[in-house]
Structures are given as C-alpha cells and as structure tokens.
N, CA, C and O atoms as a DFTB+ gen file, in Angstrom:
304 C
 N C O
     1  1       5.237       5.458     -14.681
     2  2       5.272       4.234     -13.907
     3  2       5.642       4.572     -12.469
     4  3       6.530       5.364     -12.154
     5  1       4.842       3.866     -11.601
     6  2       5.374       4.122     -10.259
     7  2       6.223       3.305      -9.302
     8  3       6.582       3.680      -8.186
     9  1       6.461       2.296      -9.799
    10  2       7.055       1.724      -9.252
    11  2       8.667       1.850      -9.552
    12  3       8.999       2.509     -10.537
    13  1       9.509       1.343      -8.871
    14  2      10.976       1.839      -9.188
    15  2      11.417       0.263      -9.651
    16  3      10.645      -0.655      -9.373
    17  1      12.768      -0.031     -10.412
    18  2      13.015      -0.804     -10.926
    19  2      14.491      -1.570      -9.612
    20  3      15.130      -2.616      -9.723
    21  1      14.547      -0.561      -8.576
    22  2      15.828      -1.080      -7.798
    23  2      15.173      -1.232      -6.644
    24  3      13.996      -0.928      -6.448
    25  1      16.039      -1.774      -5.756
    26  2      15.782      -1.844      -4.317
    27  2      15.123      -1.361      -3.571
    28  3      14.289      -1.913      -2.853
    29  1      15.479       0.077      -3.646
    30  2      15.409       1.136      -2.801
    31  2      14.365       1.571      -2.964
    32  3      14.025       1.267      -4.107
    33  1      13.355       2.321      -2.315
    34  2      12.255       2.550      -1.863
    35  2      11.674       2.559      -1.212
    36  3      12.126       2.914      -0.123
    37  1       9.859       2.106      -1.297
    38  2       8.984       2.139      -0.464
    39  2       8.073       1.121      -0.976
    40  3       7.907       0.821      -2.158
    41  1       7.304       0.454       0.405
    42  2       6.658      -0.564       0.021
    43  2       5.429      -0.027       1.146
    44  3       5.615       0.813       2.026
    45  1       4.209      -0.710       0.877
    46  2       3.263      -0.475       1.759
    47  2       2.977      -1.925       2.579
    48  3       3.522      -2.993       2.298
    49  1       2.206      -1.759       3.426
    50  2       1.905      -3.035       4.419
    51  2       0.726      -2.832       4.911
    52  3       0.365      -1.711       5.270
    53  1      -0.144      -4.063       5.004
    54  2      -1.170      -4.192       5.784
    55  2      -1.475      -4.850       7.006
    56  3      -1.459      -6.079       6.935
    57  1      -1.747      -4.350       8.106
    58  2      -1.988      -5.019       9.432
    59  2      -3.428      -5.903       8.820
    60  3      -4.456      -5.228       8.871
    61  1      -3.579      -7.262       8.283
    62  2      -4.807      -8.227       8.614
    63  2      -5.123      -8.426       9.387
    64  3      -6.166      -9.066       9.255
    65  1      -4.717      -8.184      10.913
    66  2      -5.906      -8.079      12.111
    67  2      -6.577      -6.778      12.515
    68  3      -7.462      -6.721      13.369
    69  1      -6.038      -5.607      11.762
    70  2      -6.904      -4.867      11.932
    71  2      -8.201      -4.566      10.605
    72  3      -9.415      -4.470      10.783
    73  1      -7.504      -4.479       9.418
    74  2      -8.154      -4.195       8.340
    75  2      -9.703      -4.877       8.168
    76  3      -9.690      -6.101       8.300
    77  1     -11.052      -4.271       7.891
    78  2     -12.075      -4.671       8.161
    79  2     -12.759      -4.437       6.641
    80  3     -13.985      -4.517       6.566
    81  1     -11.958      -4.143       5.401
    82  2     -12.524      -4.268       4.857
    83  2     -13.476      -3.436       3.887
    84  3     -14.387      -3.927       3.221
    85  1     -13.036      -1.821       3.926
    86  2     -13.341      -0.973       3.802
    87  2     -13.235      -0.908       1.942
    88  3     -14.046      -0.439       1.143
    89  1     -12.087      -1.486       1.736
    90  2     -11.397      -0.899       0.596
    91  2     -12.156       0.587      -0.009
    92  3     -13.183       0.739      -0.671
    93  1     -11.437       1.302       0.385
    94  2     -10.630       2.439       0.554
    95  2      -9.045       2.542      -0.260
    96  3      -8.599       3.459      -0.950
    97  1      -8.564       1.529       0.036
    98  2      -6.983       1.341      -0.283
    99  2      -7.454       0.870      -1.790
   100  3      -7.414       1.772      -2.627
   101  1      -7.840      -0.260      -2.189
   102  2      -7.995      -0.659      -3.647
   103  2      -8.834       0.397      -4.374
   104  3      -8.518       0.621      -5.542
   105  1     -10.096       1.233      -3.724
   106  2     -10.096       1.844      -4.462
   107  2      -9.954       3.122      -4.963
   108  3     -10.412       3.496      -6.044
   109  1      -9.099       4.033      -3.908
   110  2      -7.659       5.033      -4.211
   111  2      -6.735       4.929      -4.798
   112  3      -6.160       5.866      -5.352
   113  1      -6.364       3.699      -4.808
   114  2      -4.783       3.415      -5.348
   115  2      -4.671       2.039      -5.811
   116  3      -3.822       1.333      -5.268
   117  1      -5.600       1.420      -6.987
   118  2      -5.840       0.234      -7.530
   119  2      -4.337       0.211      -8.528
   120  3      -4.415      -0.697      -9.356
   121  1      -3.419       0.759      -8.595
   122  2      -2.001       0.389      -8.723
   123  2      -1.280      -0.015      -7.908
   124  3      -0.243      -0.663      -8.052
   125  1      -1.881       0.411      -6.804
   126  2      -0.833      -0.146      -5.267
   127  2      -1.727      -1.399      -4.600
   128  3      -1.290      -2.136      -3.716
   129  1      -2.925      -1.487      -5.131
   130  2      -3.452      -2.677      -4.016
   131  2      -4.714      -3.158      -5.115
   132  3      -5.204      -2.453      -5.997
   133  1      -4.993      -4.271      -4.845
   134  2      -6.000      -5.753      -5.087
   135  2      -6.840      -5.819      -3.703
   136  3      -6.472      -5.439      -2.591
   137  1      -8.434      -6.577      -4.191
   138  2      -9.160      -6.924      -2.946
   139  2      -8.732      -8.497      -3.378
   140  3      -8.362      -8.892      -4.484
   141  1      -8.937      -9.383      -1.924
   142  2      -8.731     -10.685      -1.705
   143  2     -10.671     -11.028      -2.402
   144  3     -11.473     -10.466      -3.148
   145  1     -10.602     -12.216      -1.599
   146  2     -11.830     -12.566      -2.021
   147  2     -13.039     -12.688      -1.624
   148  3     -13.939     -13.380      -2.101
   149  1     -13.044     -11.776      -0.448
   150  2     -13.788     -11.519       0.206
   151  2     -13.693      -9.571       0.516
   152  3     -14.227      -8.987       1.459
   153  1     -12.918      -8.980      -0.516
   154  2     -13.228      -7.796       0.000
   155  2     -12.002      -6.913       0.756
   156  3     -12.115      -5.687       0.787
   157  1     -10.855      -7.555       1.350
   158  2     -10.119      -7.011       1.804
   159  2      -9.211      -6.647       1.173
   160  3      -9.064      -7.064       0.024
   161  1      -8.336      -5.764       1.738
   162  2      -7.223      -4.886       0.365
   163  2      -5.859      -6.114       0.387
   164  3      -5.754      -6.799       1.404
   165  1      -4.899      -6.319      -0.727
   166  2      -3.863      -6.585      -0.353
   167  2      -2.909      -5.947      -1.393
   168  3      -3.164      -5.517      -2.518
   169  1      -1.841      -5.998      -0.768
   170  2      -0.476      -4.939      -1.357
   171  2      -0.157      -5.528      -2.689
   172  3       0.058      -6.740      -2.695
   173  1      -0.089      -4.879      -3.822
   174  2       0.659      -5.523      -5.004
   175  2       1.874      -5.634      -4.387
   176  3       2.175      -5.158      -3.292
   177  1       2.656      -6.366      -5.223
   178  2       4.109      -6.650      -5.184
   179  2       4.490      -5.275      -6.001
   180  3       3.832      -4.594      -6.787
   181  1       6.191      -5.117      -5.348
   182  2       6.854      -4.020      -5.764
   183  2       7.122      -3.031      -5.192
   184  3       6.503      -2.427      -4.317
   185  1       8.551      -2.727      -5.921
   186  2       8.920      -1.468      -4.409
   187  2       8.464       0.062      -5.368
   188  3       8.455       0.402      -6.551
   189  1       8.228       0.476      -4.453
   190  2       7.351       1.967      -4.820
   191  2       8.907       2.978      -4.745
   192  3       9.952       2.645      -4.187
   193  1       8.648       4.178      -5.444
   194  2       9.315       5.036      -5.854
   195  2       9.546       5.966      -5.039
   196  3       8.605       6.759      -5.048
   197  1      10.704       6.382      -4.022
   198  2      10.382       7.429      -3.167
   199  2       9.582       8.974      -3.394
   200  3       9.108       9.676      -2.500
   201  1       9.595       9.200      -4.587
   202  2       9.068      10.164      -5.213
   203  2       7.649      10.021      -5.134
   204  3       7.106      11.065      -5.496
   205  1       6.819       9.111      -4.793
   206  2       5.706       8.833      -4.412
   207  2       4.940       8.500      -2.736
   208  3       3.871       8.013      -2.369
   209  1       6.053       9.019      -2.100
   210  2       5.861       9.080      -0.442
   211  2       4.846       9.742      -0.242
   212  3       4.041       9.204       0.518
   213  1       4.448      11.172      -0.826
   214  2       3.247      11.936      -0.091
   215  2       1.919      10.938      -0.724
   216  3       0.991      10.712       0.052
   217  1       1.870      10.456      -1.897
   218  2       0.803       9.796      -2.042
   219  2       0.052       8.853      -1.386
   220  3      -1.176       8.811      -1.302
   221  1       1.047       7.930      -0.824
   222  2       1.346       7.417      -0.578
   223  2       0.787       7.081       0.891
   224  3       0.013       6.206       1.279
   225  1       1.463       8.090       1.549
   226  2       0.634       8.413       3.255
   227  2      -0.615       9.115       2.886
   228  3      -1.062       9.706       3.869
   229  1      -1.362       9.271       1.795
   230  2      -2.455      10.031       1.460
   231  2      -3.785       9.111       1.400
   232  3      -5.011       9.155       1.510
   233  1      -2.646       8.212       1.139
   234  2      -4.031       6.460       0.667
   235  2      -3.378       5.719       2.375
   236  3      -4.457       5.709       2.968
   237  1      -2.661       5.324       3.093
   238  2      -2.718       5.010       4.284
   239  2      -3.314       5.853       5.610
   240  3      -3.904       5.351       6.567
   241  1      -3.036       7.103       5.430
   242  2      -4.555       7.910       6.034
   243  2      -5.540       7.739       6.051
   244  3      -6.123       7.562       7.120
   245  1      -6.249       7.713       4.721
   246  2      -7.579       7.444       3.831
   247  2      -7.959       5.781       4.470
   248  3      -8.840       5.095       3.952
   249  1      -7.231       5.364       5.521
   250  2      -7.863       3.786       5.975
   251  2      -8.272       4.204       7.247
   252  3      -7.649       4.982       7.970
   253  1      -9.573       3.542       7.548
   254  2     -10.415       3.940       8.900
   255  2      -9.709       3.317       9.973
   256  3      -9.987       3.724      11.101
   257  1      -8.942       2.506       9.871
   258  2      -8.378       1.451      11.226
   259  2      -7.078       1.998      11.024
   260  3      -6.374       1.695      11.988
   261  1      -6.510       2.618      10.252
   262  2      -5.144       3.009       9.995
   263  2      -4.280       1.547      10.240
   264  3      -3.306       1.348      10.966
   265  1      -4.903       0.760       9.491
   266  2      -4.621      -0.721       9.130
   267  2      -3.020      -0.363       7.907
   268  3      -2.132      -1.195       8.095
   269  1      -2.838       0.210       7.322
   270  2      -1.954       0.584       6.122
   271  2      -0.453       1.723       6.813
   272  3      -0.339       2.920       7.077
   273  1       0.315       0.704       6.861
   274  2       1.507       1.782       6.700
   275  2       2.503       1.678       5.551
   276  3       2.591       0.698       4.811
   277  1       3.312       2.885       5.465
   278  2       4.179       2.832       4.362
   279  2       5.558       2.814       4.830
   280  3       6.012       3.782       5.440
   281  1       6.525       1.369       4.489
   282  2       7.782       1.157       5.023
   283  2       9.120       1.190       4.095
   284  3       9.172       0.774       2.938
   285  1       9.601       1.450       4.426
   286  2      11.328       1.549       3.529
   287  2      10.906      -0.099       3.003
   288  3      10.277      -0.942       3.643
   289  1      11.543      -0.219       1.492
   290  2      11.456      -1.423       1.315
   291  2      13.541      -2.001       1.685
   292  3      14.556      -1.308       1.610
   293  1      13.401      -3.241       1.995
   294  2      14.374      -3.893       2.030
   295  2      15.377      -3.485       0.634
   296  3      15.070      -3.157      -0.512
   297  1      16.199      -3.601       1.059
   298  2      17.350      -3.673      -0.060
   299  2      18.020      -4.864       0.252
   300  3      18.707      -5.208       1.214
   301  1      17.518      -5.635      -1.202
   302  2      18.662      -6.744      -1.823
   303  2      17.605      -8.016      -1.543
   304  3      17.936      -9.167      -1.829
C-alpha cells in the first residue's frame, strides 16, 4: 500500500491553469491520480508515504507543463 495511514508525508498537486490534459499522470500512476471528465488528471485523496518520494518526482517530471508538484502534506 502506498499510501501512509498518518499525517505525515507527501501529497501531490495540480496547477489547473496549466495542466492541458495530457494524462500522463493518470496513466503512470492511476493509484495517485483519476481523469475529470473531460480528460484532465486529478489527485486522489491521501497522504503518500515518504518512502515513495523518488516515484513520485518520476510521474511529476513525466508532465509536459510540469503542471504536477509533490508537497509535504499538512499535519493534523
């Protein structure tokens, strides 16, 4: 499982004014992301596992607009 069960972690994010739609992101990492309904990627819910950081920037690379970053998730 990749996701972590606490706080702490990592979450990904999408800039929607840049993202055009590529999916790329949903379909690298269809555990980490859904297309809307027209095609665009969006973030599942859930904080990601730090142990999954290099992947991670592997599928936010992999975006042509570099629309996708990967952020500390909030704690609490």
């Amino acid at each position: 499982m990749t996701e972590s069960t606490t706080q702490n972690g990592l979450r990904f994010s999408i800039d929607t004014n840049v993202c055009s739609g590529h999916g790329r992101c949903y379909t690298l990492a269809p555990q980490w992301f859904d297309a809307d309904d027209v095609g665009y990627g969006e973030v599942k819910d859930g904080v990601i596992a730090e142990s999954e950081r290099a992947a991670m920037e592997d599928v936010a690379a992999a975006c042509p607009e570099g629309a996708i970053t990967v952020e500390e998730a909030a704690a609490g």
